[in-house]
N, C-alpha and C positions, 0 to 999 in steps of 0.2 A: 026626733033628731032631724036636724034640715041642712046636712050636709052637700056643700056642692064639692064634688073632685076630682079631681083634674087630672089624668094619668096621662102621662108623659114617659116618653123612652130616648133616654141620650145616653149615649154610648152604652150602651144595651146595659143600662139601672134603672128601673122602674124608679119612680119618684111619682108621692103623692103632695097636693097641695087641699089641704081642706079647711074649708071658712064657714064656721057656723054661727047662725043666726041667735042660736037661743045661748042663755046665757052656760059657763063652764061648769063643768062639773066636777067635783072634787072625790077622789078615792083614795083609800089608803092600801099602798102593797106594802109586805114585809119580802125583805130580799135579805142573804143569807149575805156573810161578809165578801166572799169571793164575788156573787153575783152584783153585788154593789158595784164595787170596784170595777167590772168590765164593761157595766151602765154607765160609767161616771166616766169611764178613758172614752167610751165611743163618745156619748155624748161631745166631751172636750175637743176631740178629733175633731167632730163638725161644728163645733162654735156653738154650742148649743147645752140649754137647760136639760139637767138629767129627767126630769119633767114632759120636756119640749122632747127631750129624742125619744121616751118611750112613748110619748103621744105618737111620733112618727114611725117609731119602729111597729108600734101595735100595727098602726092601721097600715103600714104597709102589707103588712104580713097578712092579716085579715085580705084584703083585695088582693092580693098575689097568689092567694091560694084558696079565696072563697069564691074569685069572678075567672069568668071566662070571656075571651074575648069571642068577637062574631066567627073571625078565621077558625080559629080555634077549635068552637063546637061544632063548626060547619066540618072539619074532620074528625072529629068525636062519632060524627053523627055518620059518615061514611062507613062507620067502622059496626053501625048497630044493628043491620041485619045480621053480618056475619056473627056477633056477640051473642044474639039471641038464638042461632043456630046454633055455636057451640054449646051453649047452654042447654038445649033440648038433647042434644047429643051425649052431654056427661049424664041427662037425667035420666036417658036412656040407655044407656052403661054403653056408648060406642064410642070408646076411647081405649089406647094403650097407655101404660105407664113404661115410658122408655129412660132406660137408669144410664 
């Protein structure tokens, strides 16, 4: 897959833009009547194939919650001595359970 994408933040909504080289690919989902329906209004909402929105809604979702930005890790990462401390600490029973 030879995906280029383009993540952009305007008015704080991630939005993806992605153009692939190779040719599309076709799948088949089976969605229940209700789930239909709220595919087909969103879609509509943005002028868009119900097709075209769950291509966008997947891959949003996918990089929204697969990727990390640099900021991001670089505070994740602040945070992983103290993690790996605590962690020796429950493994070593030096914890309270406060109710």
């Amino acid at each position: 897959m030879n995906y280029k994408m383009l993540l952009t933040n305007r008015c704080n909504v991630n939005t993806i833009e992605a153009r692939g080289a190779d040719m599309a690919k076709t799948i088949t989902v089976r969605l229940d009547e209700t789930s239909y329906d709220i595919f087909k209004k969103a879609a509509e909402g943005q002028k868009r194939t119900i097709s075209n929105y769950l291509e966008y809604a997947a891959l949003n979702f996918t990089v929204n919650e697969s990727i990390v930005d640099d900021e991001e890790m670089k505070e994740i990462l602040t945070f992983e001595k103290d993690l790996k401390k605590g962690l020796k600490d429950i493994s070593a029973g030096r914890y309270k359970v406060i109710a």
